[in-house]
N, C-alpha and C positions, 0 to 999 in steps of 0.2 A: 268811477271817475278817475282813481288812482290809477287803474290800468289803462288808462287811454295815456295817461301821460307816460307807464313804461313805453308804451309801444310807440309815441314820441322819439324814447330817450335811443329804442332800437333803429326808427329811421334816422338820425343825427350819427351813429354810430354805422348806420349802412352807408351813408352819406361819406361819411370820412374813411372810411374802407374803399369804395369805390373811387375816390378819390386819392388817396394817399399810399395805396398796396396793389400790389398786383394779384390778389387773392378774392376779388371780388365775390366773384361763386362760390367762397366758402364764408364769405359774413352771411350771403344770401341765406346758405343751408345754416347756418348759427342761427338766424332768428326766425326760421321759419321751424328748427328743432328746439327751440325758446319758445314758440308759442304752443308747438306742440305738447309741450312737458307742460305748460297753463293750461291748457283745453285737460289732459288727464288729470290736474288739480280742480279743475272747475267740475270735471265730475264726479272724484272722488268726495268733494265737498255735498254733492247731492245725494248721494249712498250713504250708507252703515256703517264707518271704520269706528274701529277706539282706537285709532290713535292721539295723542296728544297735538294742540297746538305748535306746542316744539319741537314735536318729533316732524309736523309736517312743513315746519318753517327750513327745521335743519337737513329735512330733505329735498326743498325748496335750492335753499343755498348751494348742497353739495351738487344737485344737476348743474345748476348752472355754472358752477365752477368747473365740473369736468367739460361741460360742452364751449364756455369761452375763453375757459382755460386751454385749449387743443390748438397747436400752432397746425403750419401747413401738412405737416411731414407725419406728425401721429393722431391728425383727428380721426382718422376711423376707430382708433385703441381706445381714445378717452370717448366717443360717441358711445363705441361698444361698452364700454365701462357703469354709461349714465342710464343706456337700457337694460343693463342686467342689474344695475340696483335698483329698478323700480321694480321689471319683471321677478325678481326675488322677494324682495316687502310682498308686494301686490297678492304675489303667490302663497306667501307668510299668512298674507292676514285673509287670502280667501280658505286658508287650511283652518286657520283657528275657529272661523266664523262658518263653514259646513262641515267639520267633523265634530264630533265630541271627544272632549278630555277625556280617557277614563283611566282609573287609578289601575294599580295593580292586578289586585283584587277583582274587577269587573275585568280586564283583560286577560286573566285566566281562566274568569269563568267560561269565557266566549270563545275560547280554545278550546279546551278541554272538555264542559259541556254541553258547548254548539250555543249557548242562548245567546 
């Protein structure tokens, strides 16, 4: 229910974009790269992470801030910026979650003798 009211709060602010700037087609792609960044929370929410609630709020915030943080002039920088820090986490926590740790000890063995 909470999310129907962000998406509310996105058409009132498409509303005053279209209305107020001449930048229309980049409020468009601002909340339609806003839902997108929801829809990969809404999945990561059904999968396996350990990440922390606050680690997923605070990553929550910081897309959002690089993506309606980006005026006319540098949004492809901060766009690019909000897909490499997912694509990096993402990629973080799919290496922790299919490889295994191993210590020292176990990664000399497996060198030197093949086990």
């Amino acid at each position: 229910h909470i999310y129907y009211i962000s998406l509310f709060f996105l058409l009132i602010y498409f509303i005053i974009a279209a209305t107020r700037t001449a930048h229309v087609s980049l409020a468009f792609l601002n909340i339609i790269t806003l839902i997108f960044l929801d829809f990969i929370h809404i999945c990561l929410s059904r999968g396996d992470i350990s990440w922390s609630p606050g680690f997923i709020i605070a990553l929550m915030v910081m897309g959002r801030i690089l993506i309606m943080g980006s005026g006319p002039s540098i949004w492809v920088l901060n766009y690019s910026a909000a897909y490499t820090m997912y694509a990096i986490l993402l990629a973080q926590e799919m290496i922790n979650t299919y490889l295994p740790n191993l210590s020292k000890r176990q990664a000399s063995r497996m060198v030197f003798a093949g086990e």
